[in-house]
C-alpha positions in Angstrom: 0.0 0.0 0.0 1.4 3.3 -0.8 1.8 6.6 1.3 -1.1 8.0 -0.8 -3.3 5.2 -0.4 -2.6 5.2 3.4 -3.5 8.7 3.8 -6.5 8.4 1.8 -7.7 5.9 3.5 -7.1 7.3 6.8 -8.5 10.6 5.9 -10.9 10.1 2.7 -9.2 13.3 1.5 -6.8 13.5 -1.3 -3.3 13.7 -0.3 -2.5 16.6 -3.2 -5.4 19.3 -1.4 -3.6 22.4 -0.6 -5.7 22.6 3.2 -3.9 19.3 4.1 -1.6 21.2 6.2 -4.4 22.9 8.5 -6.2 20.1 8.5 -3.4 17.9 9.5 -2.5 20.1 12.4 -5.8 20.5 13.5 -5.7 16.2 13.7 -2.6 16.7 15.4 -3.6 18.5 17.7 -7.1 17.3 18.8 -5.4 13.9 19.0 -1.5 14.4 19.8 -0.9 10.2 20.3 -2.5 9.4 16.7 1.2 8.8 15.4 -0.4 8.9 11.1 -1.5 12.3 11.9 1.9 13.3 13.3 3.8 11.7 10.6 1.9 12.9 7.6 1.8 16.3 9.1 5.7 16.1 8.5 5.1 15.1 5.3 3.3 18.3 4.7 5.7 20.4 6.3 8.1 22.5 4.4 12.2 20.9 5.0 14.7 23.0 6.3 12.4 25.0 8.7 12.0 25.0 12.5 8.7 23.8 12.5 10.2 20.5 10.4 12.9 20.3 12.8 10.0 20.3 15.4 7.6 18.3 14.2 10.1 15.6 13.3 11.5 15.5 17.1 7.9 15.3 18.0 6.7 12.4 15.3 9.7 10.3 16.5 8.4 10.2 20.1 4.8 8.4 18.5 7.1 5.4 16.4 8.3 2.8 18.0 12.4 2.3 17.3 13.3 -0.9 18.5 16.9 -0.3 17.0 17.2 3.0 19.0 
């Protein structure tokens, strides 16, 4: 199943909308332990900026890293 697939499933919106981003932090933050809203809200959040930098510190704390 593919990223696009996922989210679409998840969400029953299409992963291309341009509102994804509100919407995802709305998710995200209604419902901070539902790790697929945390991680596609990276996704949608533009690299190289603070709010990636925070947003990925806060999406690794929902995964589980059996490794780390």
């Amino acid at each position: 199943m593919t990223t696009k697939a996922i989210f679409e499933s998840i969400f029953k919106k299409d992963i291309r909308d341009e509102n994804n981003y509100l919407f995802l932090q709305q998710v995200a933050q209604e419902h901070p332990y539902f790790s697929a809203a945390q991680f596609f809200l990276l996704l949608q959040t533009k690299k190289n900026t603070e709010d990636f930098k925070q947003q990925a510190a806060k999406t690794a704390l929902y995964f589980n890293n059996p490794f780390g």
